[in-house]
Every structure is written in C-alpha cells, then in structure tokens.
C-alpha positions in Angstrom: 140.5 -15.8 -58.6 138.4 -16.6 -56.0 138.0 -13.7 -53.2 138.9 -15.1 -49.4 136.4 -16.0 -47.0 137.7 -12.9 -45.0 136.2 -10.5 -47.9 133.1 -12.5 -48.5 130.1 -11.0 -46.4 128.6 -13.2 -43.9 125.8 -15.5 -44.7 123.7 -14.0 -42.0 124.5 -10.0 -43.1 123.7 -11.6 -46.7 120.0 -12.5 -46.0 119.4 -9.7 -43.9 120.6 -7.3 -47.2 118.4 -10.0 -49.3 115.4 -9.0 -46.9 116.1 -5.1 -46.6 116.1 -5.6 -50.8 112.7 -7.1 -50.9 111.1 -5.1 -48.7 107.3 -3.4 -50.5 108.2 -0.4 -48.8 111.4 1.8 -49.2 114.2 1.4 -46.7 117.1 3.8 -46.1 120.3 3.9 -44.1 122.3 7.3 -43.4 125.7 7.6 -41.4 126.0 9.9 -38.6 126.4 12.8 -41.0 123.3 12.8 -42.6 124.7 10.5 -45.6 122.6 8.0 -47.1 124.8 4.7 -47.1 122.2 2.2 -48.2 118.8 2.0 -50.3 116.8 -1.0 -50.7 115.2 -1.2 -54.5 112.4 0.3 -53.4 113.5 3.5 -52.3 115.7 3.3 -56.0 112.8 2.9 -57.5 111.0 6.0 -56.1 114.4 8.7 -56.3 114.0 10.9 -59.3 116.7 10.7 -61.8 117.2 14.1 -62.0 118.3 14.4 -58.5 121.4 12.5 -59.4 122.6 8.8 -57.5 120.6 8.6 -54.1 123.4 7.0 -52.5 126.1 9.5 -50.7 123.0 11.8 -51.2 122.1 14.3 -47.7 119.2 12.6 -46.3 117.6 16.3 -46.6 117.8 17.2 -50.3 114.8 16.0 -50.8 112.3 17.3 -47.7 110.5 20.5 -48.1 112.7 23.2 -47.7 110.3 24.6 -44.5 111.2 21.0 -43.0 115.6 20.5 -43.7 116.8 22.6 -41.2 114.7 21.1 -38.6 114.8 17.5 -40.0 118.7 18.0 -39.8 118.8 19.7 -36.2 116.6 16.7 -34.6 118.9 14.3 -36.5 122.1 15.5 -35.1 120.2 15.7 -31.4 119.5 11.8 -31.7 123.2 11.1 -32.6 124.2 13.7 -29.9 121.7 11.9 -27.0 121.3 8.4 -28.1 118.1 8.5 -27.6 115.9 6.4 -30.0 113.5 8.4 -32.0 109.6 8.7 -32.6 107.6 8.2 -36.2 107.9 11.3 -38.3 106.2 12.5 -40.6 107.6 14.5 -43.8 107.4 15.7 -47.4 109.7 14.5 -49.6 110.0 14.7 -53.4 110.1 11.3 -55.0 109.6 10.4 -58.6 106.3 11.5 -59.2 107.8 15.1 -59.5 105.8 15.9 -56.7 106.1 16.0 -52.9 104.5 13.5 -50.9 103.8 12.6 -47.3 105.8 10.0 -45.7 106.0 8.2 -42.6 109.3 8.0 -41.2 109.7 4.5 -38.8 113.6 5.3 -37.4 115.7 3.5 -35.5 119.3 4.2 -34.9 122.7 2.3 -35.8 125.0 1.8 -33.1 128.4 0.8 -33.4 130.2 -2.0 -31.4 130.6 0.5 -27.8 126.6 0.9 -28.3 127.0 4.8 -29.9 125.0 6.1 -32.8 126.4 5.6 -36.0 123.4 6.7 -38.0 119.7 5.4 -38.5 117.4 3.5 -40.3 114.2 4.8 -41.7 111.2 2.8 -43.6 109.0 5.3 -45.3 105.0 4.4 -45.9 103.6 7.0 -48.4 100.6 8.3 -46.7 99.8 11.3 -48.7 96.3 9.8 -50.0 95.4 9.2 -46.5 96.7 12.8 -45.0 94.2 14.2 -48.1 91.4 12.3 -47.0 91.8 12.8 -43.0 91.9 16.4 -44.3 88.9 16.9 -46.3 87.3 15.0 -43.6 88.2 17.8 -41.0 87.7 20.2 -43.3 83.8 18.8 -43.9 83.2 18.6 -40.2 84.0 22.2 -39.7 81.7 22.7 -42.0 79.3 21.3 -40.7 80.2 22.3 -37.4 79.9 26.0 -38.7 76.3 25.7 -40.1 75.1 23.6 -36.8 76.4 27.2 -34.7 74.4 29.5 -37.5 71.5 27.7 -36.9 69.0 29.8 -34.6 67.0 26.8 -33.7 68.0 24.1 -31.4 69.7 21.4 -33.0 70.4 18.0 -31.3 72.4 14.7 -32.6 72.3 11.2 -30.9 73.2 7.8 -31.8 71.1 4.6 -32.3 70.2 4.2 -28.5 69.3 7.8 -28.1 72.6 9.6 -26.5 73.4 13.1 -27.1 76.8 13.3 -29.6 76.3 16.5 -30.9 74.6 20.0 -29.6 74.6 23.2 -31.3 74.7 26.5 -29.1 70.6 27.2 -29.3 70.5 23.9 -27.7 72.7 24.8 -24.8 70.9 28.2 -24.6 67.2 26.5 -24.9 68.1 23.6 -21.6 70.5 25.8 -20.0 73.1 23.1 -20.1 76.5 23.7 -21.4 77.3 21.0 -24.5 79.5 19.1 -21.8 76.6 18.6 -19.6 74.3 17.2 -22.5 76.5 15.0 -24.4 76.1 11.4 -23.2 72.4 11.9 -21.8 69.9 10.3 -23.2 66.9 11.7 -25.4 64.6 10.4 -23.0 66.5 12.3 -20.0 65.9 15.6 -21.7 62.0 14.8 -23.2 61.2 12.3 -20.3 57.3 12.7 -21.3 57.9 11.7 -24.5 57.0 13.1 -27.9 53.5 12.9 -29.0 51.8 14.1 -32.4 50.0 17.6 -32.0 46.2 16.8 -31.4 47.0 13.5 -29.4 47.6 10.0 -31.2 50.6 7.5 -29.9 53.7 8.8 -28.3 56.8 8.8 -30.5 58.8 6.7 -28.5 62.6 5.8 -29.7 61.9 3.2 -31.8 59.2 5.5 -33.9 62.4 8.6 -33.9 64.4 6.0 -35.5 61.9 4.3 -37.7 60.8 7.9 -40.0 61.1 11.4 -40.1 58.8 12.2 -36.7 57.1 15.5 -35.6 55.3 16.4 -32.2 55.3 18.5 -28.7 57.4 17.6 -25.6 58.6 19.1 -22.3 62.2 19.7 -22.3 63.6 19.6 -18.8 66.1 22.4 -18.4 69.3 22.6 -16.0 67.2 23.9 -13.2 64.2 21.1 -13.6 61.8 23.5 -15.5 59.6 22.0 -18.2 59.7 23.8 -21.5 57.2 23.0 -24.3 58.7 22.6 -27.3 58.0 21.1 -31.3 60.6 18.5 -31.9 60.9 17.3 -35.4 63.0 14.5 -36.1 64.5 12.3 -38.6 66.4 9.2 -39.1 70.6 9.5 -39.2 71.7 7.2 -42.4 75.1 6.0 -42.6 76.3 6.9 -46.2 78.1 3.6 -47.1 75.2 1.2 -45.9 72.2 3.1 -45.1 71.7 1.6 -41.9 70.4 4.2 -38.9 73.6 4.9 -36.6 71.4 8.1 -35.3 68.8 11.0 -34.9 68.6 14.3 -36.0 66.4 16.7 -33.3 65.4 20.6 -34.1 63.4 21.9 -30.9 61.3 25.1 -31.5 60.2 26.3 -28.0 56.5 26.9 -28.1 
C-alpha cells in the first residue's frame, strides 16, 4: 500500500536531507537536550563502533572529559538566551581511536514561535593544522629565546631594510625600546652607511642583501649620539624558495 501524501516528506525537506547526506564534511543535529537527532554519512562514517549507534547519543560522550561540562553548560546557555553561537573548537574521539581537534560551525534550530529547539554543528578536522600552528609557536620561542641570550646586538629587517625583529642588546646598544625600532629603516639607524674596514665601497642595501657583508658604521642612538660599531650581515633566505625576504645584523660596539 501506498503511504499518503500526508506521511511522505516534502520534496523540498527531501533535497535538503539529500544535501546534508552528501556533505565532505560531517554534519550533526541535537534537540534541545543535548540529543543527537540527525547525522549526515559523514559523521557515520567517523563514530567509532564501539561507542554504540551515534544517533540518541549525548552530543558530549565523545569530547574530552576537561571539555563536557563546559561544552554542556554553554549549550544549555544558547537554548536558554537564544542567542546564536560562535565557532568552537573541541576534542572529540572519532574512529581513529584517537581524539582530534574539530571545528564546531553552529547554528541553532528554532521552532515555528522562533525558540531554540536545538543546533546544528559541521565539524572540519583541524588537528593537523592545530599541530603545525603549534610547532610553529613553539619554534619561534625558540628562537625568540636564543635571540634574548645573545650578548651581542642582534637586528632583523625585511627586503627593503625595516626593522621586524630586535633582541634586548639591541635595545640596550641604541637606547631605544624594541617598539621604538621596529618599522625604522636600516639606513635610519646606520645613516653613514656601512663601509669595509680599511676603506673600499660602502655596503649600501643592495650589497646587505646581495652576500654575507662585514664593515664599521655609526649607529645613531635615542638621544642622536653616534656610536661606532662592526656590523656583520647576511642575507635572510626563505626556506621554501630561497628568495631574500630579509637581513640578519649583529653590531659589536667598537
């Protein structure tokens, strides 16, 4: 027997499922308790089996424990206030029988007077990325760490000569804090330019960027004075292309 037009879902709510079902990334719907209603195959797809059927699951059962109870408490607030809520970001157990990092993209389900009725979340995997931005900070401190150790000045510009990066000799040598050298230009702070012990051609910009350079120059200070100094340079590489994006400057005060 055929079912009535009255049970048959319509065409436009059919499509839309259709859609939600192809969707590359995985797509959940929860009810105001918590309760996940709907999963696209996707999110199917990434639930480990061993966690039992993913839908009438708690949204929560599979977040860090460190991350449930406030996950749950920021949930309810949303269905309390109405108000629509931001990008999230969580670790949830999925069917590599690990915890990843996901971003949450939520919006909420409003019955027919305009009320929450629950929420819609997309999740993008982003653990590889969070690794990477990770070591990358880690690196930097690093290198941040060894530029304060050093005990001779240390100055970093760009391609046309600004200031990017000072390490504390460098503030104590000028007498500028790092805030009042960064975005001045290498010919601000050497403006007689740097010139080869014994004379020869000044090492102008061009010559910093073209080779590893080494030669005296005045350094103006915060309050005008000239200080001789032995600059030695060298060319910035970018590790990908090997194009210059910069200079490296150690000043020894003479």
């Amino acid at each position: 027997m055929n079912q009535s037009a009255a049970t048959l879902p319509a065409a436009p709510e059919c499509a839309l499922a259709r859609e939600i079902d192809e969707l590359p990334l995985p797509y959940i719907e929860i009810d105001a308790q918590g309760l996940i209603t709907r999963a696209n195959r996707v999110a199917l797809a990434l639930h480990h089996p061993e966690q039992g059927e993913l839908i009438g699951k708690c949204a929560w059962d599979t977040m860090a424990v460190d991350e449930k109870d406030f996950s749950s408490a920021a949930f309810l607030a949303h269905m309390e206030s109405g108000e629509e809520p931001h990008v999230a970001t969580r670790s949830l157990f999925d069917r590599s029988g690990s915890f990843r990092t996901y971003q949450l993209h939520r919006s909420l389900i409003r019955d027919a007077a305009g009320r929450p009725a629950g929420m819609r979340i997309v999740g993008v995997d982003i653990t590889e990325t969070t690794k990477a931005l990770e070591e990358a900070r880690r690196a930097r401190q690093w290198l941040e760490s060894a530029m304060i150790s050093l005990a001779e000045a240390v100055i970093l510009t760009d391609s046309l000569g600004v200031v990017r990066s000072v390490n504390p000799a460098a503030e104590e040598l000028s007498g500028w804090c790092a805030c009042g050298l960064i975005g001045k230009t290498i010919d601000e702070l050497l403006p007689t330019q740097a010139f080869p012990p014994g004379g020869g051609a000044f090492l102008d910009l061009h010559a910093l960027l073209d080779r590893p350079c080494k030669g005296n120059a005045f350094l103006v200070t915060r309050d005008r004075k000239e200080i001789r100094v032995e600059i030695s340079t060298s060319p910035i590489l970018h590790q990908g292309s090997g194009s210059i994006i910069g200079i490296t400057a150690l000043l020894r005060k003479i």
